[in-house]
MOPAC internal coordinates of N, CA, C and O (Angstrom, degrees):
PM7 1SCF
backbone

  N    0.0000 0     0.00 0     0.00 0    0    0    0
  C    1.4546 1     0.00 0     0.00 0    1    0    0
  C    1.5239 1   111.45 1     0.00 0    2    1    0
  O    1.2310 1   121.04 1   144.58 1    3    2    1
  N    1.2883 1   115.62 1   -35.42 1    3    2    1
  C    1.4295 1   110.72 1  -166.05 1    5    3    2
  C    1.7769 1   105.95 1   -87.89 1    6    5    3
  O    1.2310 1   125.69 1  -158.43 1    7    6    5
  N    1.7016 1   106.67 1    21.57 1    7    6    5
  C    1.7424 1    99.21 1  -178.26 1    9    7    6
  C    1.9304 1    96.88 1  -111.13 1   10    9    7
  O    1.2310 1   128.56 1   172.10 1   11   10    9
  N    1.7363 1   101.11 1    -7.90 1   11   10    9
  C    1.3900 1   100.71 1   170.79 1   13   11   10
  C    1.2985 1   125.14 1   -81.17 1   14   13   11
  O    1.2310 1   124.80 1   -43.42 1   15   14   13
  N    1.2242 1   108.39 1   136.58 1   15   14   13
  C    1.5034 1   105.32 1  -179.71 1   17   15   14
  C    2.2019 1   110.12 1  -148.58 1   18   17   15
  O    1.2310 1   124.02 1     0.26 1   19   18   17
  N    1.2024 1   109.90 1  -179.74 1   19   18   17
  C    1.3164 1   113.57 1  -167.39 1   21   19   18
  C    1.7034 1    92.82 1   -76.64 1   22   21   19
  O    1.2310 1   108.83 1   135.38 1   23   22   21
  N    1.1677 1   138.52 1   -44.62 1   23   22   21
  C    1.0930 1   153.42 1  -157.35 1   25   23   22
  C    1.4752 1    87.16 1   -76.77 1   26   25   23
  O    1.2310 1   114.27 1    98.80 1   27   26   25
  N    0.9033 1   128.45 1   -81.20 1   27   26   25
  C    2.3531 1   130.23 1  -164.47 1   29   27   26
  C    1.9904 1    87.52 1   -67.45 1   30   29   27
  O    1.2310 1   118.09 1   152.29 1   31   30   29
  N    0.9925 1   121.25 1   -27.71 1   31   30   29
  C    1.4744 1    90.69 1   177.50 1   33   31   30
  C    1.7420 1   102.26 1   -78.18 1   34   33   31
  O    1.2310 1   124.19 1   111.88 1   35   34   33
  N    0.9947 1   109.56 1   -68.12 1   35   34   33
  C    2.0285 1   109.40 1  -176.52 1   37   35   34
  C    1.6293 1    97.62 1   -26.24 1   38   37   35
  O    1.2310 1   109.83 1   117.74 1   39   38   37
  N    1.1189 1   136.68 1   -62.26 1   39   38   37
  C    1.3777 1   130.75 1  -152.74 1   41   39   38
  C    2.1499 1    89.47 1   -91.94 1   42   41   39
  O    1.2310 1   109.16 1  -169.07 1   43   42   41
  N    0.7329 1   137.90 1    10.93 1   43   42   41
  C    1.5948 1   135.47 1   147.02 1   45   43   42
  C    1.5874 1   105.31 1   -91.66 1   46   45   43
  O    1.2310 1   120.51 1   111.45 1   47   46   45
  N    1.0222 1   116.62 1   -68.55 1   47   46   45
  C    1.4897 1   115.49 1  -172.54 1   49   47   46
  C    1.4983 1   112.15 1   -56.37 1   50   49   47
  O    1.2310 1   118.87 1   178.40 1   51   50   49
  N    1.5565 1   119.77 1    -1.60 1   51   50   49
  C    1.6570 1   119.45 1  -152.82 1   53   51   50
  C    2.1098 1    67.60 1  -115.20 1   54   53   51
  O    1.2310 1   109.76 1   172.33 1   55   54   53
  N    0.8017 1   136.81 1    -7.67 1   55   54   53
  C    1.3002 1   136.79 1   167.27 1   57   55   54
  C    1.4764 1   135.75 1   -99.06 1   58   57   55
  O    1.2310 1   124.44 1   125.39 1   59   58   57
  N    1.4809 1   109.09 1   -54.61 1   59   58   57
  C    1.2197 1   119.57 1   144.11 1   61   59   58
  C    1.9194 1   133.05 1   -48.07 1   62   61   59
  O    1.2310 1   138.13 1   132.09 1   63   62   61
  N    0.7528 1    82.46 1   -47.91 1   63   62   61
  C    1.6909 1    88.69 1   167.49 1   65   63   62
  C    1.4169 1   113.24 1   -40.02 1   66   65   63
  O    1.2310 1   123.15 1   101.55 1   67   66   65
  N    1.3130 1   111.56 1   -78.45 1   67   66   65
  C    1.4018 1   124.07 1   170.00 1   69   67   66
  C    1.6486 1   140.54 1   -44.44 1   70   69   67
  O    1.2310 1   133.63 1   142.80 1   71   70   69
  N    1.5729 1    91.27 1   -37.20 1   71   70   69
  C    1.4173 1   113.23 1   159.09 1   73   71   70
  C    1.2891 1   116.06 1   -64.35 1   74   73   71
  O    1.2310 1   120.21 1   138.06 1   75   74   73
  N    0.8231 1   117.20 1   -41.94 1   75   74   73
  C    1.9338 1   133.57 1  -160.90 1   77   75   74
  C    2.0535 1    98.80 1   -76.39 1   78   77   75
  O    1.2310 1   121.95 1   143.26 1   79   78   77
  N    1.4562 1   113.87 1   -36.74 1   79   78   77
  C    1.3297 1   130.81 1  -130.94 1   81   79   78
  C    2.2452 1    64.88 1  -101.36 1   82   81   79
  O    1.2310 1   119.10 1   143.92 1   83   82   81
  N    1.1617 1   119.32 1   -36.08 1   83   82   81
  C    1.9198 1   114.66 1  -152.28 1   85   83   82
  C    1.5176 1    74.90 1   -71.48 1   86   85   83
  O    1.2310 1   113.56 1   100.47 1   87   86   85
  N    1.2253 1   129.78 1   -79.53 1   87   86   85
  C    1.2750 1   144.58 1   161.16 1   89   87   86
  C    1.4977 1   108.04 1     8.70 1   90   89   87
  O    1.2310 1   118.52 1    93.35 1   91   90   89
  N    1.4882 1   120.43 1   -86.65 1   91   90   89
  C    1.3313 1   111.94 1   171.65 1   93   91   90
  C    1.4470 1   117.84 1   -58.54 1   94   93   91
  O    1.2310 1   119.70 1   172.08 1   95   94   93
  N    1.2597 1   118.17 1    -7.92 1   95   94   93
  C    1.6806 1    91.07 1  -167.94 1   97   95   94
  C    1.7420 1    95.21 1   -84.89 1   98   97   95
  O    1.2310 1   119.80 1   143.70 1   99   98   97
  N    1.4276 1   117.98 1   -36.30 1   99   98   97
  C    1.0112 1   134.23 1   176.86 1  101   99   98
  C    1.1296 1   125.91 1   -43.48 1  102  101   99
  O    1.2310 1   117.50 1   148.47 1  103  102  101
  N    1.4752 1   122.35 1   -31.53 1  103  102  101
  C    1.5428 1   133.33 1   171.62 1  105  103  102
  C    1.3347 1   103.72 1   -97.38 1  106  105  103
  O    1.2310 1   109.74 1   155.93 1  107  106  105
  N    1.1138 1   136.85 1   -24.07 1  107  106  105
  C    1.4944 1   151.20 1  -179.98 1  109  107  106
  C    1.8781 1   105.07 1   -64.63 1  110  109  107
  O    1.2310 1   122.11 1   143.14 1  111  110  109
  N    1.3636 1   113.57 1   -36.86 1  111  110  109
  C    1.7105 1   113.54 1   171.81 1  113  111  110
  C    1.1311 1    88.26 1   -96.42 1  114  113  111
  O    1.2310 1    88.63 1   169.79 1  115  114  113
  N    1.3485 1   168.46 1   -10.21 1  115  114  113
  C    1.2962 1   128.04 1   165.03 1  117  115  114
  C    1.2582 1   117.31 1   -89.13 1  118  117  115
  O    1.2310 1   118.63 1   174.50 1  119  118  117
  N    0.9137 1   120.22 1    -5.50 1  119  118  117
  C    1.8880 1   130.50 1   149.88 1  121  119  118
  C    1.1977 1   122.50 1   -69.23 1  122  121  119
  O    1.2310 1   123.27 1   137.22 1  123  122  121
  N    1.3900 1   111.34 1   -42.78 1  123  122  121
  C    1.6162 1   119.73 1   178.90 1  125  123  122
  C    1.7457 1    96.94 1   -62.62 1  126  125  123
  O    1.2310 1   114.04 1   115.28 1  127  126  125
  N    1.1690 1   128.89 1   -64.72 1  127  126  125
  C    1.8186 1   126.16 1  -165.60 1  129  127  126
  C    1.3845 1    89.66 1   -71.52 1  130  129  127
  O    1.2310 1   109.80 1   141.76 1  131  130  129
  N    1.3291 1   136.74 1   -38.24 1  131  130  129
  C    1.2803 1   105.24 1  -178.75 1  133  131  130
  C    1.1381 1   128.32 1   -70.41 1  134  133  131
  O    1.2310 1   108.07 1   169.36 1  135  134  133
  N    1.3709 1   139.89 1   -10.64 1  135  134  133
  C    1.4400 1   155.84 1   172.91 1  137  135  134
  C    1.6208 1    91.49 1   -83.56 1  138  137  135
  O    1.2310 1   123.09 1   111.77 1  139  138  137
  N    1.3752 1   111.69 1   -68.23 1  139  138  137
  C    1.8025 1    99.04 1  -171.85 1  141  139  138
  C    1.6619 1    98.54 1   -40.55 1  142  141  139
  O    1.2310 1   119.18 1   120.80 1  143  142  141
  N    1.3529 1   119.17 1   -59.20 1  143  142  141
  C    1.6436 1   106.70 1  -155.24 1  145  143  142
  C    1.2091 1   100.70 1   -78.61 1  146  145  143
  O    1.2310 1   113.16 1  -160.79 1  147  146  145
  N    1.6374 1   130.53 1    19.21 1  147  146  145
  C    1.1944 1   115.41 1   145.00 1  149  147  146
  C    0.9434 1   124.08 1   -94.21 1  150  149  147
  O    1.2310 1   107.17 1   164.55 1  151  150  149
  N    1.6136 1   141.51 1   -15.45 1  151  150  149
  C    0.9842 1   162.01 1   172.44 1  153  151  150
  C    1.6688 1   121.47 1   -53.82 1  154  153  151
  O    1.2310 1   131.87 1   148.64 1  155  154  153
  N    2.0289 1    94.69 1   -31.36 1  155  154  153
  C    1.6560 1    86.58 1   176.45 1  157  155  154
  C    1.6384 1   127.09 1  -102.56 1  158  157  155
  O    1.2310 1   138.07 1  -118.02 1  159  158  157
  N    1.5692 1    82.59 1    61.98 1  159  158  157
  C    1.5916 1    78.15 1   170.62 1  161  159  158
  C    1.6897 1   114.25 1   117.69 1  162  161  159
  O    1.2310 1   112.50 1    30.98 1  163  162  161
  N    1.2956 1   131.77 1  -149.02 1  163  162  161
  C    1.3438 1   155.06 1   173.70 1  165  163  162
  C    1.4983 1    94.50 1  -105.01 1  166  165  163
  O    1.2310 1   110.06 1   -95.78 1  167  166  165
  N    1.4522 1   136.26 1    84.22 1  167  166  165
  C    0.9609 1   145.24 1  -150.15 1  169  167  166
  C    1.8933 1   108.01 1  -152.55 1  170  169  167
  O    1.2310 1   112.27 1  -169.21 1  171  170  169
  N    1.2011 1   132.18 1    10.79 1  171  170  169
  C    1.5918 1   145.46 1  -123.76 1  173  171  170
  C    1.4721 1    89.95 1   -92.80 1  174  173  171
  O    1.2310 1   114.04 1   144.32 1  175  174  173
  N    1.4754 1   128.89 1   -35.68 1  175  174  173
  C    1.6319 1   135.40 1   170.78 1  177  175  174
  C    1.3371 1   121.97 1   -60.87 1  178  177  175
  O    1.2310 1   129.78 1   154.00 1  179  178  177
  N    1.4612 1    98.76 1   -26.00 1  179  178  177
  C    1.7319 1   113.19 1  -177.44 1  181  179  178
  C    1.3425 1   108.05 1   -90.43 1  182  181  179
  O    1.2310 1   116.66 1   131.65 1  183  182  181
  N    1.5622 1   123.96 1   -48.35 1  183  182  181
  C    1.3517 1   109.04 1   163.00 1  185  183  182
  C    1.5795 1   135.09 1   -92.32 1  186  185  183
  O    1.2310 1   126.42 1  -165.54 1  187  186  185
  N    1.8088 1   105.26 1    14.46 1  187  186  185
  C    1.3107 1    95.71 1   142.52 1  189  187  186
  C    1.5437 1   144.15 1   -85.51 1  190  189  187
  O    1.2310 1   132.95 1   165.63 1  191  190  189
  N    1.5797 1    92.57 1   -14.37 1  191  190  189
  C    1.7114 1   117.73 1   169.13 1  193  191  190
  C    1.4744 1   106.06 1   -69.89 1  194  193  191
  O    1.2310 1   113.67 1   153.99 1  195  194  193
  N    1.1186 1   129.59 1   -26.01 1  195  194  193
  C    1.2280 1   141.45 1  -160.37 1  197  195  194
  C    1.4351 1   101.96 1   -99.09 1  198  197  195
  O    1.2310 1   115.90 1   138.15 1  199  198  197
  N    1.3535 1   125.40 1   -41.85 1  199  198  197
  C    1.4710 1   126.90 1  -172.52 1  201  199  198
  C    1.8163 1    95.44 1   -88.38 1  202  201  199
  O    1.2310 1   124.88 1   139.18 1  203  202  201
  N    1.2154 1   108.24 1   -40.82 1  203  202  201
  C    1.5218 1    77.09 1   175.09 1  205  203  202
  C    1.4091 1   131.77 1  -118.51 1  206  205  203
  O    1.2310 1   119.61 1  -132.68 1  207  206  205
  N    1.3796 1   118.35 1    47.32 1  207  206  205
  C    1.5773 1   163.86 1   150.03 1  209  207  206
  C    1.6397 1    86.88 1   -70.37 1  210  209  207
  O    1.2310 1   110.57 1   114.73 1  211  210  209
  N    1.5888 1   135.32 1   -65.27 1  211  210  209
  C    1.2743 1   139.88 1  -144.14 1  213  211  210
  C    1.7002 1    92.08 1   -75.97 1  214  213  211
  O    1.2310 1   119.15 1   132.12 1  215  214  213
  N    1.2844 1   119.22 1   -47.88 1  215  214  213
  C    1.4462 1   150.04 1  -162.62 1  217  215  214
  C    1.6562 1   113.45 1   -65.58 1  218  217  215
  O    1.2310 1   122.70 1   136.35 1  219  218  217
  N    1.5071 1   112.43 1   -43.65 1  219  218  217
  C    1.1985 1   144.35 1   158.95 1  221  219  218
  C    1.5028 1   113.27 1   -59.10 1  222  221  219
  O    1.2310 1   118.81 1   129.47 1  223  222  221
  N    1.6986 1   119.88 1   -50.53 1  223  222  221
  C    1.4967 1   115.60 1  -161.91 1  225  223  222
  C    1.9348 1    96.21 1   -86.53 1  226  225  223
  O    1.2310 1   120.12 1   165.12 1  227  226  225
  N    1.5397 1   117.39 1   -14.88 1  227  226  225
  C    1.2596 1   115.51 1  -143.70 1  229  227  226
  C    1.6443 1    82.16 1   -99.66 1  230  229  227
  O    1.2310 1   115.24 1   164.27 1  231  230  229
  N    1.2222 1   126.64 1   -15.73 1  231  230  229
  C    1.8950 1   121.11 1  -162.40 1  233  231  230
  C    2.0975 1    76.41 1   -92.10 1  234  233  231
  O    1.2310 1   127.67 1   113.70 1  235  234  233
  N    1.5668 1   102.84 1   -66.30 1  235  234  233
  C    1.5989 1   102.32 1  -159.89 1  237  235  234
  C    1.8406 1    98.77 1   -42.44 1  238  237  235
  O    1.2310 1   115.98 1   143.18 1  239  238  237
  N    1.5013 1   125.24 1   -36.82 1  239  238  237
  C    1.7206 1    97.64 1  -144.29 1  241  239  238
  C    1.4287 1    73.26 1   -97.47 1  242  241  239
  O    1.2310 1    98.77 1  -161.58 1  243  242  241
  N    1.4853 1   155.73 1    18.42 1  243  242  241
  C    1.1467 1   120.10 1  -173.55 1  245  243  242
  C    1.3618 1   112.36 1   -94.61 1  246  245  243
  O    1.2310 1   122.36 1   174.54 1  247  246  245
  N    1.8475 1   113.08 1    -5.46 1  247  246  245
  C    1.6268 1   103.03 1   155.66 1  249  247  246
  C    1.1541 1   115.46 1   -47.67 1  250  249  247
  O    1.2310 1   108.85 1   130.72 1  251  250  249
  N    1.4219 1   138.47 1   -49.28 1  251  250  249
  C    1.6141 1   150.91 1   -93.63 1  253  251  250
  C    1.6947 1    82.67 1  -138.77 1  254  253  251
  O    1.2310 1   121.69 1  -173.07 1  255  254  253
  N    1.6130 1   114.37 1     6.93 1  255  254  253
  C    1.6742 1   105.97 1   161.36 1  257  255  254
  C    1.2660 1   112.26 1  -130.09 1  258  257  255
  O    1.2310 1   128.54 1   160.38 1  259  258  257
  N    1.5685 1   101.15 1   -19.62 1  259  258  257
  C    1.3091 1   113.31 1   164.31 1  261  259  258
  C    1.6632 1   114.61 1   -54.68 1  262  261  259
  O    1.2310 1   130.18 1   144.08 1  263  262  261
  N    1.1196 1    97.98 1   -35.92 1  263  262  261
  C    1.7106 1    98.62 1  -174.54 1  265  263  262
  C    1.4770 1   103.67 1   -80.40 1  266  265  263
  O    1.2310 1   120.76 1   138.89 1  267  266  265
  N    1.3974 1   116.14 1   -41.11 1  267  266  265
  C    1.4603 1   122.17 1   176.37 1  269  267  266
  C    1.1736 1   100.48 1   -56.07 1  270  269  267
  O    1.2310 1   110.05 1   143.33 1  271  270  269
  N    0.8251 1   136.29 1   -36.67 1  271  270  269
  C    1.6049 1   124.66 1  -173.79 1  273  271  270
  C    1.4246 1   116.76 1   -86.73 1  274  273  271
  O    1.2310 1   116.36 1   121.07 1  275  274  273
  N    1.2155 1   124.53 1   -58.93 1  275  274  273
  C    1.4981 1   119.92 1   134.93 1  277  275  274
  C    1.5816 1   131.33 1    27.34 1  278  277  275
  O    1.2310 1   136.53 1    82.08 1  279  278  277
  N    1.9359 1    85.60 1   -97.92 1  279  278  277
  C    1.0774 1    94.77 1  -173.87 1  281  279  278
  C    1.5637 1   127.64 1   -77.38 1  282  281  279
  O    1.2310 1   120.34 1   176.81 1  283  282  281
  N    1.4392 1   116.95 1    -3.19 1  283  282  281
  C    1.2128 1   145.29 1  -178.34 1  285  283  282
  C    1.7025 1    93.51 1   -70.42 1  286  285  283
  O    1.2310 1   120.04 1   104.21 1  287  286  285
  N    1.2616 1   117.52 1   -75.79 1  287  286  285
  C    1.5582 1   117.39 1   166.10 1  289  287  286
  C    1.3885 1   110.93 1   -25.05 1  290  289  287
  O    1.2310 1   126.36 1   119.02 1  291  290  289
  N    1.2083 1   105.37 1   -60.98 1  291  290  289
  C    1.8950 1   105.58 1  -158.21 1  293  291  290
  C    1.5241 1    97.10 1   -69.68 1  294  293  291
  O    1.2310 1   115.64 1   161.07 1  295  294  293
  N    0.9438 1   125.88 1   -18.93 1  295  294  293
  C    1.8119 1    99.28 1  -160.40 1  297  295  294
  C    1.8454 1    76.21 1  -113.39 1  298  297  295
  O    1.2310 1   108.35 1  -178.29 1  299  298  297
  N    0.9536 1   139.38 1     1.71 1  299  298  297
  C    1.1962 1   134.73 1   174.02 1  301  299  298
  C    1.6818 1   107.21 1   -67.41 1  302  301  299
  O    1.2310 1   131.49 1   116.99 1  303  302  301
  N    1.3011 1    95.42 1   -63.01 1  303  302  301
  C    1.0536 1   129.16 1   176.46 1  305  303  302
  C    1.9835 1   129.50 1   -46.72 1  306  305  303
  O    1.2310 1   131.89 1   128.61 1  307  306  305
  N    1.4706 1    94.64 1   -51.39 1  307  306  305
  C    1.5829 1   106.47 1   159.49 1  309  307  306
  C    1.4327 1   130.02 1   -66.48 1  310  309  307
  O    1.2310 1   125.50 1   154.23 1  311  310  309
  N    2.0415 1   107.04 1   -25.77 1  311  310  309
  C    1.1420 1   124.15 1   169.71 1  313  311  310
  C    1.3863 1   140.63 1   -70.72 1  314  313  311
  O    1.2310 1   133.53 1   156.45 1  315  314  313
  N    1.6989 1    91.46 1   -23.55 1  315  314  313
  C    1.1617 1   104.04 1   177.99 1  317  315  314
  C    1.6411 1   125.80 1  -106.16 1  318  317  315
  O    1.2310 1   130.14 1   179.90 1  319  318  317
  N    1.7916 1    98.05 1    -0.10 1  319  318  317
  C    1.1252 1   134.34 1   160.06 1  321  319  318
  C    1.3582 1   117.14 1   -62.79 1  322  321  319
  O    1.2310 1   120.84 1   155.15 1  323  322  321
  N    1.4110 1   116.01 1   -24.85 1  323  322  321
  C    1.0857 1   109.40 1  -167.74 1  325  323  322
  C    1.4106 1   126.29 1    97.66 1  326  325  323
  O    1.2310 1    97.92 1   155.95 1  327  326  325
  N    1.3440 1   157.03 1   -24.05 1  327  326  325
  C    1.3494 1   155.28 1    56.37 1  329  327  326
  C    1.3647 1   142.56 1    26.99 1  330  329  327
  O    1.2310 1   124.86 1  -117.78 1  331  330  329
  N    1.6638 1   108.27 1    62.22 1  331  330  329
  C    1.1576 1   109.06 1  -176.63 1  333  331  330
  C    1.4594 1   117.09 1   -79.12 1  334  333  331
  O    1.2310 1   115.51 1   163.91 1  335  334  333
  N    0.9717 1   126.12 1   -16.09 1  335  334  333
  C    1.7548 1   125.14 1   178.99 1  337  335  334
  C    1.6768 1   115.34 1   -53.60 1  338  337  335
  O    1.2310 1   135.52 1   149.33 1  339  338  337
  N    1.2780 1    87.58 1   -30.67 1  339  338  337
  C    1.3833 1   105.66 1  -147.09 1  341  339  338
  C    1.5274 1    90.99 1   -92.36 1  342  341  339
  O    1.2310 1   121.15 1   141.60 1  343  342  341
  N    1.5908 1   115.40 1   -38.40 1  343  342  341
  C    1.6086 1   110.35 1   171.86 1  345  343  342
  C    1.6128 1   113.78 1   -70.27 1  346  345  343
  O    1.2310 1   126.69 1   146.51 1  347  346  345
  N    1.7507 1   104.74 1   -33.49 1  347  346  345
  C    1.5685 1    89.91 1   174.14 1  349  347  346
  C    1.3132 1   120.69 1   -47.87 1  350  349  347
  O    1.2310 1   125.51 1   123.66 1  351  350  349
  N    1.4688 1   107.03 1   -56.34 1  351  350  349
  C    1.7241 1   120.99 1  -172.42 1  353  351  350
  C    1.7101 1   109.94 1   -51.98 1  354  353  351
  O    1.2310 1   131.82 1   158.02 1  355  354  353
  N    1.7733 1    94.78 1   -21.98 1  355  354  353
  C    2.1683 1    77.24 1   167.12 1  357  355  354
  C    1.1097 1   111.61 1  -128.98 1  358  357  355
  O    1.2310 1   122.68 1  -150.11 1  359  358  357
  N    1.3566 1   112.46 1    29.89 1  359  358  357
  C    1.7069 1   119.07 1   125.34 1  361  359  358
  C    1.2716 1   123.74 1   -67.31 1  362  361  359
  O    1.2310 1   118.04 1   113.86 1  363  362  361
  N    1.0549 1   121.35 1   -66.14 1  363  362  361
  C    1.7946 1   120.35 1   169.70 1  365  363  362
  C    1.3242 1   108.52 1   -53.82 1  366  365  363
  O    1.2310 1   105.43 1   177.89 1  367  366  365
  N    1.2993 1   144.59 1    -2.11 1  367  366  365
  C    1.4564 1   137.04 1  -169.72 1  369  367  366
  C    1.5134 1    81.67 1   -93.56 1  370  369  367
  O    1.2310 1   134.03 1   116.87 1  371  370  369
  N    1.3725 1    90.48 1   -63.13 1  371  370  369
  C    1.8851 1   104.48 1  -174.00 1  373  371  370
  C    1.7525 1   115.96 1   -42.73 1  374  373  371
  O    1.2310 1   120.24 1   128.00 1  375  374  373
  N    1.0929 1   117.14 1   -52.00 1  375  374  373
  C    1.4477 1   124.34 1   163.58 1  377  375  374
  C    1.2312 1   102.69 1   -38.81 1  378  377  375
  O    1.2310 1   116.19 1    82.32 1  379  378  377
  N    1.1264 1   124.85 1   -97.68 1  379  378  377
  C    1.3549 1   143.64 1   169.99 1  381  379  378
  C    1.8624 1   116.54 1     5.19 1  382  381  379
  O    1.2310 1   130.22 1   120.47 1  383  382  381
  N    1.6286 1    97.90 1   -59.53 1  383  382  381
  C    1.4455 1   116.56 1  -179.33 1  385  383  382
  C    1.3540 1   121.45 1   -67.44 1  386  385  383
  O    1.2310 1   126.44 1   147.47 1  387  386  385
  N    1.9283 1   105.21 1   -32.53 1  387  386  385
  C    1.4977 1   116.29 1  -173.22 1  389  387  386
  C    1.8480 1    86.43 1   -83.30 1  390  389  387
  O    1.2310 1   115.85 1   121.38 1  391  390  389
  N    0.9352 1   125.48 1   -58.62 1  391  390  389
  C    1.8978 1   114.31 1  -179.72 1  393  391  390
  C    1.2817 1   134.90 1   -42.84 1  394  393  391
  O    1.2310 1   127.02 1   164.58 1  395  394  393
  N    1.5371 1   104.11 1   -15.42 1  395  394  393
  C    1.3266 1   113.40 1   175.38 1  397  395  394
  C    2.0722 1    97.18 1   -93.56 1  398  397  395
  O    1.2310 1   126.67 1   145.31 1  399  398  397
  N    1.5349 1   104.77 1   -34.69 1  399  398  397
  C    1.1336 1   115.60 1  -171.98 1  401  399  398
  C    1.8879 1   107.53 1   -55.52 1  402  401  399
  O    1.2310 1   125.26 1   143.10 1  403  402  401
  N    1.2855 1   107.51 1   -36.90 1  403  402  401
  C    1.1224 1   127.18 1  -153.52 1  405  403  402
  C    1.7072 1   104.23 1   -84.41 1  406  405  403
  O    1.2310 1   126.06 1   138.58 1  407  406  405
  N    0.8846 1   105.95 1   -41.42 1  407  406  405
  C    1.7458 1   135.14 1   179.61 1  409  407  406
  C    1.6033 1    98.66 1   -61.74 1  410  409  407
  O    1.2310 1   130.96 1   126.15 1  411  410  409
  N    1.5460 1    96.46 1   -53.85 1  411  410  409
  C    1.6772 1    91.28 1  -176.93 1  413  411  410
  C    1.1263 1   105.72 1   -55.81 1  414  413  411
  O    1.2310 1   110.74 1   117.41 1  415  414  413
  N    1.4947 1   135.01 1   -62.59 1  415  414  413
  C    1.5992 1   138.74 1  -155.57 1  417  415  414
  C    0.9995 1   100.87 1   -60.17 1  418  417  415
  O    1.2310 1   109.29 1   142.54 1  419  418  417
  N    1.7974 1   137.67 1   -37.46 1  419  418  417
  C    1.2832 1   112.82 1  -134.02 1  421  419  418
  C    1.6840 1    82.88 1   -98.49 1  422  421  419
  O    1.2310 1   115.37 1   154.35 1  423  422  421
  N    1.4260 1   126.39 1   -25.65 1  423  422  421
  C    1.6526 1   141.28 1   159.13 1  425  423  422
  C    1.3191 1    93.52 1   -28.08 1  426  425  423
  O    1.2310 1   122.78 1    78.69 1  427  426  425
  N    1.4912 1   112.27 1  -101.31 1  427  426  425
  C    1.7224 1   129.08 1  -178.12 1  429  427  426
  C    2.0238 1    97.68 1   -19.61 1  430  429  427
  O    1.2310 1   131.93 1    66.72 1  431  430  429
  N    0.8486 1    94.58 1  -113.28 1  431  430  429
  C    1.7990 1   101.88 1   167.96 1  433  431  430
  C    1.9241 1   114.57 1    12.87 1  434  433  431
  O    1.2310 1   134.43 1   113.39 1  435  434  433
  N    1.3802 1    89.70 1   -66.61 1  435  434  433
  C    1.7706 1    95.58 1   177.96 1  437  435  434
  C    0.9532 1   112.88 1   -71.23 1  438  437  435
  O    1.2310 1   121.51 1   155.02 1  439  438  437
  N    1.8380 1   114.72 1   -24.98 1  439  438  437
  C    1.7259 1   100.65 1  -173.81 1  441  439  438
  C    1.5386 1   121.79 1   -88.62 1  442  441  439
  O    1.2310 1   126.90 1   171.12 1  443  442  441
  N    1.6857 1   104.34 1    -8.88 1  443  442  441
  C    1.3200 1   124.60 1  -173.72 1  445  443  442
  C    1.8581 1   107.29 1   -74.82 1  446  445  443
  O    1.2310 1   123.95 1   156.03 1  447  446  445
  N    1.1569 1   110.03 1   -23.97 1  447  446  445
  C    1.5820 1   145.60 1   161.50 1  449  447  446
  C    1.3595 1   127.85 1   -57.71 1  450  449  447
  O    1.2310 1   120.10 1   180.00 1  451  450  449

C-alpha cells in the first residue's frame, strides 16, 4: 500500500485507459459486421461462416498476443533491471518468434480459404 500513490496511479490509468479502450474498440467491430450481416436478410450461412471465420482467427492469433504480452514483460523487465543487451537480445528472439508466429496464421487462414 505504501508504493501507491495519486501520482503512479494517473500515469497507469493514463495507460491503461487507452489500452483497455484498443481492446474494446476491437471487439466492438466484430459485433458491429456481425449484426450488419445479420441485418441483410435470410442470410444465416453467411453469418455462420462469418462467426466462425471470427472463432478460427481469435484461437490462431491468441498465441501471437500471448507472445506480445510476454515479451513486453521480459524486455520490460531486463530494462528495468538494468540490462539492456540482454533485453535487446529478447527482443530479437521475440521478433523472431512473432514471424514465425505470424507466418503460421496467415498459412492456417489461407488454407481455411
Amino acid at each position: 500500500m505504501a508504493a501507491i500513490s495519486a501520482s503512479r496511479l494517473k500515469r497507469f490509468f493514463a495507460q491503461a485507459i487507452p489500452a483497455a479502450m484498443v481492446g474494446l474498440v476491437e471487439q466492438a467491430q466484430f459485433v458491429f459486421i456481425t449484426l450488419l450481416v445479420g441485418t441483410l436478410g435470410d442470410h444465416k450461412t453467411e453469418l455462420a461462416a462469418h462467426s466462425g471465420m471470427l472463432n478460427v482467427f481469435s484461437l490462431v492469433s491468441c498465441f501471437m498476443y500471448g507472445l506480445t504480452d510476454a515479451g513486453a514483460s521480459t524486455v520490460g523487465l531486463l530494462l528495468g533491471a538494468g540490462e539492456p543487451q540482454t533485453a535487446k537480445k529478447s527482443g530479437k528472439v521475440l521478433l523472431q518468434m512473432m514471424t514465425v508466429m505470424s507466418a503460421s496464421v496467415a498459412v492456417s487462414e489461407r488454407s481455411v480459404f
